[in-house]
C-alpha positions as CSV (number, residue, x, y, z in Angstrom):
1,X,25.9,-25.9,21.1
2,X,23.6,-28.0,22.5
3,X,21.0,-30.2,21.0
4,X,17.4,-31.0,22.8
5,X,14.8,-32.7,21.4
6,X,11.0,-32.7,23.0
7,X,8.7,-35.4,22.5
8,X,5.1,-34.3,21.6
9,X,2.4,-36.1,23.1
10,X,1.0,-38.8,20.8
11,X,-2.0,-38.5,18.8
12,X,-2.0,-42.3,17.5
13,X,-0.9,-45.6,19.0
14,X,3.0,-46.2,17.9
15,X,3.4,-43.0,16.8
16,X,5.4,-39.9,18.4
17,X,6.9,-36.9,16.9
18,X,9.4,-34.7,18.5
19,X,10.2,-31.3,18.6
20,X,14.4,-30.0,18.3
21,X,15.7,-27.3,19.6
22,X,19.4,-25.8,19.3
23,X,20.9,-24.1,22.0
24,X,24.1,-21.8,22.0
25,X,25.5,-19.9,24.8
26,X,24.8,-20.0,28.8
27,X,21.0,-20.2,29.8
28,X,19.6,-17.3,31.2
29,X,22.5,-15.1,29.9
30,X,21.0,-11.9,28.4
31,X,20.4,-10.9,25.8
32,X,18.4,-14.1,24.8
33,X,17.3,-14.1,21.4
34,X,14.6,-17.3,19.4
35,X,14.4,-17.7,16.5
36,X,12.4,-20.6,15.0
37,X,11.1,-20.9,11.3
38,X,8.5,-23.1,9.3
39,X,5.4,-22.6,12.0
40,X,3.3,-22.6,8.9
41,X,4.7,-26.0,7.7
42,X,5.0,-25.2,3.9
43,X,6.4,-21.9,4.5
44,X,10.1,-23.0,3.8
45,X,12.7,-19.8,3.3
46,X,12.8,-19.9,7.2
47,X,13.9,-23.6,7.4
48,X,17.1,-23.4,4.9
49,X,17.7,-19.8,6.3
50,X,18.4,-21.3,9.8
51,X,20.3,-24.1,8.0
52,X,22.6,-20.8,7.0
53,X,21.9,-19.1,10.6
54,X,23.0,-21.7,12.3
55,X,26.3,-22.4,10.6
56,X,27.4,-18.5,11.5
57,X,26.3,-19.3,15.2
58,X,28.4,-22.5,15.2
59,X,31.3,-20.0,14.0
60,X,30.7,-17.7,16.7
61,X,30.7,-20.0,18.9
62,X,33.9,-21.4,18.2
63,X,35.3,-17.6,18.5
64,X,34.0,-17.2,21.9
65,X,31.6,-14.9,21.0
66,X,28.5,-15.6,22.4
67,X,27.4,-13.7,25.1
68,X,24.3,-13.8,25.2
69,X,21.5,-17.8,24.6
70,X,20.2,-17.8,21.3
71,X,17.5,-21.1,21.2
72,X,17.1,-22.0,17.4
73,X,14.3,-24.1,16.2
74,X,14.5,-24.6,12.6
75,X,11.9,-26.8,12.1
76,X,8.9,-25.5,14.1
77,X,5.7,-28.0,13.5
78,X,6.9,-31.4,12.5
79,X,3.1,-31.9,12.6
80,X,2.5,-29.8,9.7
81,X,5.4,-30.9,8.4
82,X,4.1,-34.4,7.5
83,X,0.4,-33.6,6.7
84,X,0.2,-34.5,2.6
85,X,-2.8,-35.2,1.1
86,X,-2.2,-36.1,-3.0
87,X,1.1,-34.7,-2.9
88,X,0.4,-31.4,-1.9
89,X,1.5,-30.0,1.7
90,X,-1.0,-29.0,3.8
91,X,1.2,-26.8,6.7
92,X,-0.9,-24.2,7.7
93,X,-4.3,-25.7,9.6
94,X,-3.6,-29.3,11.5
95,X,-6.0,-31.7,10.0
96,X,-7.4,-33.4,13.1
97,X,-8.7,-29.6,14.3
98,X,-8.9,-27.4,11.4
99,X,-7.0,-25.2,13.7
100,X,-4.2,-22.8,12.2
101,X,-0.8,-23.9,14.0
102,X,-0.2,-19.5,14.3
103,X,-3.2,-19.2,16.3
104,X,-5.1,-20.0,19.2
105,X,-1.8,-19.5,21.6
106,X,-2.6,-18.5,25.2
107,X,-3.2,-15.2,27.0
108,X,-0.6,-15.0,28.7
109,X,-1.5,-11.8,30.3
110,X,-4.5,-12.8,31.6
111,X,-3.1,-16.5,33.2
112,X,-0.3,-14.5,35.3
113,X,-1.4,-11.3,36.1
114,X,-3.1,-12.3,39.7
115,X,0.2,-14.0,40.6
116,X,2.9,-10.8,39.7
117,X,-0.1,-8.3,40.4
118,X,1.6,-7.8,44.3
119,X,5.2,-8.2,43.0
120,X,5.6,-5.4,41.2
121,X,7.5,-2.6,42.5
122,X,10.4,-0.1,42.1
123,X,12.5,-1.9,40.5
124,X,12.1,-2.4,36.4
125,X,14.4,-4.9,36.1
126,X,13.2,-7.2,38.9
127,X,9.5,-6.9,37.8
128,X,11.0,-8.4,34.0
129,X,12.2,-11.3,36.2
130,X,8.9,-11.7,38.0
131,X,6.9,-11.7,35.0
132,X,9.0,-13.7,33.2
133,X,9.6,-16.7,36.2
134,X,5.2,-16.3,36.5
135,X,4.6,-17.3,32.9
136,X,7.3,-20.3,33.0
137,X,5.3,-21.6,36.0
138,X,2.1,-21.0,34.1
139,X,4.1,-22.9,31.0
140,X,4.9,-25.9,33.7
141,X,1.7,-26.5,35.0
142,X,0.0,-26.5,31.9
143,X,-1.3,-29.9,31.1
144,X,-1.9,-30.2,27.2
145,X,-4.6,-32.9,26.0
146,X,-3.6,-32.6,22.1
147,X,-0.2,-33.2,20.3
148,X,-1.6,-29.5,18.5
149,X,-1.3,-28.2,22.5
150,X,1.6,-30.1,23.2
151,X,3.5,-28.7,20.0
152,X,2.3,-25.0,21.5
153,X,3.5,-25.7,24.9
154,X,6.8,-26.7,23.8
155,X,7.5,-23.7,21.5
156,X,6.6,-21.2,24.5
157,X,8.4,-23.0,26.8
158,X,11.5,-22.5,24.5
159,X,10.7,-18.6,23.8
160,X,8.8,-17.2,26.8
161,X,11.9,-15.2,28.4
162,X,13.4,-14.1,25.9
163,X,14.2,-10.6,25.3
164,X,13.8,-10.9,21.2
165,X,11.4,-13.1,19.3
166,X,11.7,-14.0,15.2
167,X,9.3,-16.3,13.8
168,X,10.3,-16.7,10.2
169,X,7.0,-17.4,7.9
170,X,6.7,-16.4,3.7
171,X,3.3,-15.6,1.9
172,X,2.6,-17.5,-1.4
173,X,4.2,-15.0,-3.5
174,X,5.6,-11.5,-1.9
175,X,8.1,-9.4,-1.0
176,X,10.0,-9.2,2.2
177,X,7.9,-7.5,4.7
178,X,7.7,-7.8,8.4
179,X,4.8,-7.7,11.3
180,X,5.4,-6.6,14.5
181,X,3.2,-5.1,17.4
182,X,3.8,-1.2,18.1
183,X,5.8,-1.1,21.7
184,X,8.0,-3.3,20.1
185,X,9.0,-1.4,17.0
186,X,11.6,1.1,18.5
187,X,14.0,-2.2,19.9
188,X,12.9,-4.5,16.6
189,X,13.2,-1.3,13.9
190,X,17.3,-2.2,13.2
191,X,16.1,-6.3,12.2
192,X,13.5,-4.6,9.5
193,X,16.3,-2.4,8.2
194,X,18.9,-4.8,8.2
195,X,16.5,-7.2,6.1
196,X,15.8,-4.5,3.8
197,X,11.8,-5.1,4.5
198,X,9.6,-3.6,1.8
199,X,6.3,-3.6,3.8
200,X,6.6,-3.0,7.8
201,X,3.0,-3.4,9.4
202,X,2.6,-2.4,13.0
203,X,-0.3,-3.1,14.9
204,X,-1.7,-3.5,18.6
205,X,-3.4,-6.4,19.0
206,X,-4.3,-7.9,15.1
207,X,-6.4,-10.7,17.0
208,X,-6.6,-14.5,16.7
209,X,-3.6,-15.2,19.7
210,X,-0.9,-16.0,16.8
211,X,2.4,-17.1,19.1
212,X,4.6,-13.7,18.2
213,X,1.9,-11.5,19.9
214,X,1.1,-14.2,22.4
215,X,4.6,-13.4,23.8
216,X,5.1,-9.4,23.0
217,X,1.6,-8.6,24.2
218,X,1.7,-9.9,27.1
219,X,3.6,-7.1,28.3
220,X,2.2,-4.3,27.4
221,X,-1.2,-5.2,28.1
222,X,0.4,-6.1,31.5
223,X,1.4,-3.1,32.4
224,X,-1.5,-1.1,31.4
225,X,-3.9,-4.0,33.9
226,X,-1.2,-2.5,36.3
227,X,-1.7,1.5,35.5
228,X,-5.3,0.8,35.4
229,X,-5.6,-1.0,38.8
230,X,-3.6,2.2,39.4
231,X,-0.1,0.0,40.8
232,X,3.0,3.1,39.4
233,X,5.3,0.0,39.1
234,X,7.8,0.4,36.1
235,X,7.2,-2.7,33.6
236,X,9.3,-2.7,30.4
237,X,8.3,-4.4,27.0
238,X,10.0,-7.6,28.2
239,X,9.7,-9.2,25.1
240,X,9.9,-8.1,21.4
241,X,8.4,-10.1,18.9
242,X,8.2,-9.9,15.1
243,X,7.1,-12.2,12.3
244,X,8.7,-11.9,9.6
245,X,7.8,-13.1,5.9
246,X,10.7,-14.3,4.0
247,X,9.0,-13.4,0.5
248,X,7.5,-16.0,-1.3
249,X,7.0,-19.7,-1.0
250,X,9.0,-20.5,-4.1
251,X,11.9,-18.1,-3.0
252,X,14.3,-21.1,-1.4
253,X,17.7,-20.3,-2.5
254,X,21.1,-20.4,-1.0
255,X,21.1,-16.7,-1.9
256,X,18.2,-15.3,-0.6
257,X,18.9,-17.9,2.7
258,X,22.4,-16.8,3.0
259,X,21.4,-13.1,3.2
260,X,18.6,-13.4,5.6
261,X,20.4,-15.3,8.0
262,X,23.3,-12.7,8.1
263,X,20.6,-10.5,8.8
264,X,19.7,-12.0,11.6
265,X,22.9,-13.1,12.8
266,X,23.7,-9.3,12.7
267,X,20.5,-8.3,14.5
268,X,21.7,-10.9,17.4
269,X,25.2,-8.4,17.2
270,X,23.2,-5.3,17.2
271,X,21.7,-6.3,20.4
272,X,24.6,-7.4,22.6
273,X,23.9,-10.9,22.2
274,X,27.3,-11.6,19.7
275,X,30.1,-9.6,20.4
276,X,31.4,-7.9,17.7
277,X,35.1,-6.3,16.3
278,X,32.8,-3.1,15.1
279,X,29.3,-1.2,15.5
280,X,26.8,-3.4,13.2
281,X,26.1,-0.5,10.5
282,X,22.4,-0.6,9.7
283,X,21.4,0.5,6.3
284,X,18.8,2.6,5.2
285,X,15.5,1.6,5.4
286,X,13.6,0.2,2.7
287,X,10.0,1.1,3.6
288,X,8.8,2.9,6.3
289,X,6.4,1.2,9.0
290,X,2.2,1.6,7.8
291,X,-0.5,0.3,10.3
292,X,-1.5,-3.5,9.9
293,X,-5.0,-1.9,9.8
294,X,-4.3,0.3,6.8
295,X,-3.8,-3.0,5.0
296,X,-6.2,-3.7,1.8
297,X,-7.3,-7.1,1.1
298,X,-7.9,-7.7,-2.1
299,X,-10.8,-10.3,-3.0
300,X,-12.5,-10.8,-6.3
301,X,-16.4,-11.4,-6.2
302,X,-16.6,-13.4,-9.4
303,X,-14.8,-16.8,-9.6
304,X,-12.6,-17.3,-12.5
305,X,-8.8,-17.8,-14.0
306,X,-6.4,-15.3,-12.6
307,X,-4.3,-12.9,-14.3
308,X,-2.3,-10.8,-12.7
309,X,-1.1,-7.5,-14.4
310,X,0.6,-6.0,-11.0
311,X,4.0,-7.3,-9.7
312,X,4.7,-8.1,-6.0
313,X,6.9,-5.2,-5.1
314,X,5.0,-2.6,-7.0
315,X,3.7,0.9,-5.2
316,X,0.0,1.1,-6.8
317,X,-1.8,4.3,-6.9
318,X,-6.1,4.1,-6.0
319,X,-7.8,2.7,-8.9
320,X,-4.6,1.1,-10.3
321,X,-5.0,-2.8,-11.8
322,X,-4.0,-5.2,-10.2
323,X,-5.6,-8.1,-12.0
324,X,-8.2,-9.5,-14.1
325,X,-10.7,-12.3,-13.0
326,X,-11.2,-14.3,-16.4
327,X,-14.5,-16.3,-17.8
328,X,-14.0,-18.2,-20.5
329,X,-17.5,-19.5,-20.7
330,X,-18.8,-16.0,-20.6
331,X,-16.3,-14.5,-22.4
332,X,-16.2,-11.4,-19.9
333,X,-12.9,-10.4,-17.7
334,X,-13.4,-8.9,-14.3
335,X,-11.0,-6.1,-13.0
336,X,-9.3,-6.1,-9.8
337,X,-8.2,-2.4,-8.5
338,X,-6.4,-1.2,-6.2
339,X,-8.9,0.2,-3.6
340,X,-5.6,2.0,-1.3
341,X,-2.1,3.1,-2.4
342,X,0.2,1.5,-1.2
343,X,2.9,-1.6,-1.6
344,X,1.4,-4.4,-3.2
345,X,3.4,-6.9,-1.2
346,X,1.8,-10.3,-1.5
347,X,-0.3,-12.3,-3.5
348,X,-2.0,-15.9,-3.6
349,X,0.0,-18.6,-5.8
350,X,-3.0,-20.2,-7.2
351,X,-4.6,-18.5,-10.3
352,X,-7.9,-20.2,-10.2
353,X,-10.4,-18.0,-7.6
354,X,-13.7,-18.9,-5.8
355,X,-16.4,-15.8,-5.7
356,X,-14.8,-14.3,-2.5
357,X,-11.4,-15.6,-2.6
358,X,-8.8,-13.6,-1.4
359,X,-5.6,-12.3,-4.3
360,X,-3.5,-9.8,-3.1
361,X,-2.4,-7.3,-0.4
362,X,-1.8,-3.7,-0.4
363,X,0.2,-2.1,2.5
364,X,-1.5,1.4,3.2
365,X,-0.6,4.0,5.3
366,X,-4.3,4.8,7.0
367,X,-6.0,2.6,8.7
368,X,-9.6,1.5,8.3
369,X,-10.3,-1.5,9.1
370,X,-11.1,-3.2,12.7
371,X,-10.8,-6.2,14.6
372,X,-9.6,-9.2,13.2
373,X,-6.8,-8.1,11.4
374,X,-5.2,-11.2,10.4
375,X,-6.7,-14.0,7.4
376,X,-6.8,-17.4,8.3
């Protein structure tokens, strides 16, 4: 294993945080897999989960059996990381910008596709290359102004050619459940399983540039630019990219780490990138994949305390309560339904809520909503 550390540029005089990466096997062997965990700074299952991941690569590493580079970054934003204001983490939008540290990643589609536009031809597996050797010169000319940008560049630089992608996030309170775009579902469908994911949500495209489908989506919209411009040059999904939502925020055990990193560690066997004495059996799944846009938000539009009567993990029928929105000036208590069926497989921790505010989610299996598909 090998240890790299990159220094982000500095946002105050004296001051520079740095970014560290792990790094087991031969670069550029393939299958290359990345994992990194914490992107959303408070979000910390993923961060003692590759505490546990990386003592199984160590391991395997000691056996000989890596054939593949895995690049592990455990701790993915030390700038979120040390954002505290009264005690309370604040992980998720970098105070300097208000910007959320999942979004705003480049197109990386659009920034290559003049350059591999007149590379592609017969050949599959040399178009992968050429795609992939475009956006690390895109990555290496790219001149970030903001430790935010610099913090971006460096993660992309890490996980731009790699043939699997797992960025390990949590909600406030949920169950284990999984995002991923839909050309990537077929090579990423054995990781879902093998995590025993209780809500899968496919979509093409949810919007906002978050880094998984900043790397995935870049290949398939590549290669539809290419059909379009009417160039018959094969272009595989190069990249498969998932995020996945380690339950809740208050769900760090040793346990629940322990298991998710075996997961993943047999995911990385699955795929050829640890050999392996046997065939990695993968179990049955636990849900079955529902579009990202059949997905109900629930918001209440009356402020108030509260209280939940649905458990994370449930399946709700239409019209089933979820919660109640309680007044106790008014003395009144406002119900909150369930507008889809579905799995109701996250909630918000706090139980005070703003007119508005967002409470829960509901995995359905028809879709009906359109364009921004993600919150903020």
């Amino acid at each position: 294993m090998q240890r790299k550390d990159h220094t982000l540029l500095s946002n105050s005089l004296g001051s520079h945080r740095s970014l560290s990466s792990f790094h087991y096997g031969q670069a550029g062997a393939r299958p290359k897999v990345y994992v990194q965990a914490s992107l959303h700074a408070e979000e910390l299952p993923g961060m003692l989960a590759a505490f546990h991941l990386r003592a199984l690569l160590d391991q395997a590493e000691a056996e000989g059996r890596i054939r593949g580079e895995v690049i592990l970054v455990p701790v993915a934003n030390p700038i979120g990381l040390a954002q505290r204001i009264d005690h309370k983490p604040l992980g998720r939008f970098e105070l300097d910008s208000s910007e959320n540290f999942n979004r705003h990643y480049p197109d990386l589609a659009e920034a290559v596709y003049d350059t591999i536009k007149p590379l592609m031809g017969p050949d599959a597996a040399a178009n992968v290359t050429a795609v992939r050797k475009a956006m690390g010169q895109y990555l290496e000319q790219w001149k970030p102004d903001t430790e935010l940008q610099s913090l971006r560049r460096a993660l992309l630089m890490l996980s731009h050619d790699a043939d699997h992608v797992i960025d390990l996030h949590c909600d406030c309170e949920g169950v284990m459940h999984f995002y991923t775009e839909e050309p990537c579902w077929p090579q990423l469908e054995p990781l879902a399983h093998l995590l025993q994911a209780q809500a899968i949500l496919l979509a093409r495209n949810s919007g906002s540039g978050p880094f998984d489908e900043c790397l995935s989506g870049a290949w398939w919209q590549l290669a539809a630019r290419l059909a379009n411009d009417g160039i018959q040059a094969p272009l595989p999904q190069g990249c498969n990219s998932t995020t996945v939502e380690l339950r809740g925020e208050s769900d760090v055990t040793h346990a629940w780490a322990q298991s998710d990193a075996r997961a993943v560690f047999d995911f990385m066997a699955h795929c050829g990138t640890i050999s392996a004495a046997s065939p990695v059996q993968i179990p049955a799944p636990a849900a079955q994949p529902t579009p990202l846009a059949g997905s109900e938000t629930l918001r209440t539009p009356v402020p108030g305390v509260v209280a939940y009567i649905a458990e994370v993990g449930q399946t709700l029928s239409t019209g089933d309560l979820v919660a109640e929105v309680i007044n106790p000036i008014e003395n009144t208590r406002h119900p909150i339904r369930a507008g889809v069926p579905g799995m109701f497989y996250a909630r918000v921790r706090d139980r005070y809520a703003h007119a508005g505010a967002e409470i829960g989610k509901i995995a359905g299996a028809t879709a009906f909503r359109t364009g921004e598909l993600l919150g903020a």
